[in-house]
N, C-alpha and C positions, 0 to 999 in steps of 0.2 A: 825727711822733712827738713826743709829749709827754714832757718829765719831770718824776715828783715827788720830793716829799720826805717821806719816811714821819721820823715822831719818835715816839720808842717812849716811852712811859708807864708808871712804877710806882710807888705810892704807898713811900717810902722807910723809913719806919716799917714797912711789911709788909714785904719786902725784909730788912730788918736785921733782925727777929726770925726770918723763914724759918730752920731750921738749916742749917749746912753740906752741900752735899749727897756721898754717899757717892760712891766712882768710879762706879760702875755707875749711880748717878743724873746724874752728869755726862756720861758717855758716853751715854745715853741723850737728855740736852737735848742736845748737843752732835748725834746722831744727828738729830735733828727739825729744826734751822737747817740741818742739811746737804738732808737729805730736802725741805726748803722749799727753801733755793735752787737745787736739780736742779729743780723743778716751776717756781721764776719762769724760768729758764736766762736768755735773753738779752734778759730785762727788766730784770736787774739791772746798772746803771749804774755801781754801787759799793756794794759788800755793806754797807760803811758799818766802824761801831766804837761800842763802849761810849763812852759821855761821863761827866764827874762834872763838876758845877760848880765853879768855882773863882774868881767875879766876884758882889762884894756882889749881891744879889737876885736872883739866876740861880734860874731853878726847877730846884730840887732834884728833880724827878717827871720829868725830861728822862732817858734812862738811854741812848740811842743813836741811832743814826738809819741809813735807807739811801738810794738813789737807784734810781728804780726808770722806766723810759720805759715809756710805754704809747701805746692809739691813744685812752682816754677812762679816765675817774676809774672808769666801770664794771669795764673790765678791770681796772686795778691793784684795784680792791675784791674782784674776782673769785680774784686773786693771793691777798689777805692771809685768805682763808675755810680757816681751822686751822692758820692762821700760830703758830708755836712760841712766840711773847711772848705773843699772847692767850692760851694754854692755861694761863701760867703766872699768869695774871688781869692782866696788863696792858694796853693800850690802845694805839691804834698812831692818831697824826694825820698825814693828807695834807694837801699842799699842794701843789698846782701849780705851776712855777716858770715864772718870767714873765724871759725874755730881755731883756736892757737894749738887743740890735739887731737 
C-alpha cells in the first residue's frame, strides 16, 4: 500500500473576499468533508488540518493537506471525484511519498 500526500489549493485573494459563511452554510461544508471522509474510510492516513504560512516565501495557495494510502494514484484519484475542496473551486495536488528505508 501506497501513501500520498494530497495539498489542497485556493487562490488566497478568492478565499478572503468569499463572505463569512452563515451556520447553516458552515454545517453544511462541514457536512461534505464528513460525508467524504466516511466514503475514503480507511484510506485515510491522517485527515490532515488547515495550514497558513508563516516562513518568507511559503506559498500562500497551500490551505491544507491530508494523507491518504491507496494501492495506485488511480484509486486515490478515484477518492478525490467531488471531494468537498474542489466544489469549493480549489485544487487538490498528489504526491506519492517515497520511504527513505
Amino acid at each position: 500500500m501506497t501513501t500520498y500526500l494530497l495539498i489542497y489549493r485556493a487562490d488566497p485573494a478568492a478565499m478572503a473576499a468569499m463572505p463569512e459563511p452563515t451556520p447553516e452554510q458552515a454545517a453544511e461544508m462541514m457536512s461534505a468533508w464528513t460525508g467524504w471522509a466516511e466514503r475514503a474510510g480507511d484510506a485515510i492516513v491522517n485527515f490532515g488540518d488547515p495550514t497558513a504560512p508563516v516562513s518568507p516565501g511559503a506559498d500562500p495557495t497551500v490551505g491544507g493537506y491530508s494523507l491518504l494510502q491507496g494501492d495506485s494514484y488511480e484509486a486515490i484519484a478515484a477518492l478525490l471525484e467531488g471531494h468537498p475542496h474542489k466544489a469549493m473551486g480549489g485544487t487538490i495536488d498528489v504526491y506519492e511519498t517515497q520511504p527513505v528505508m
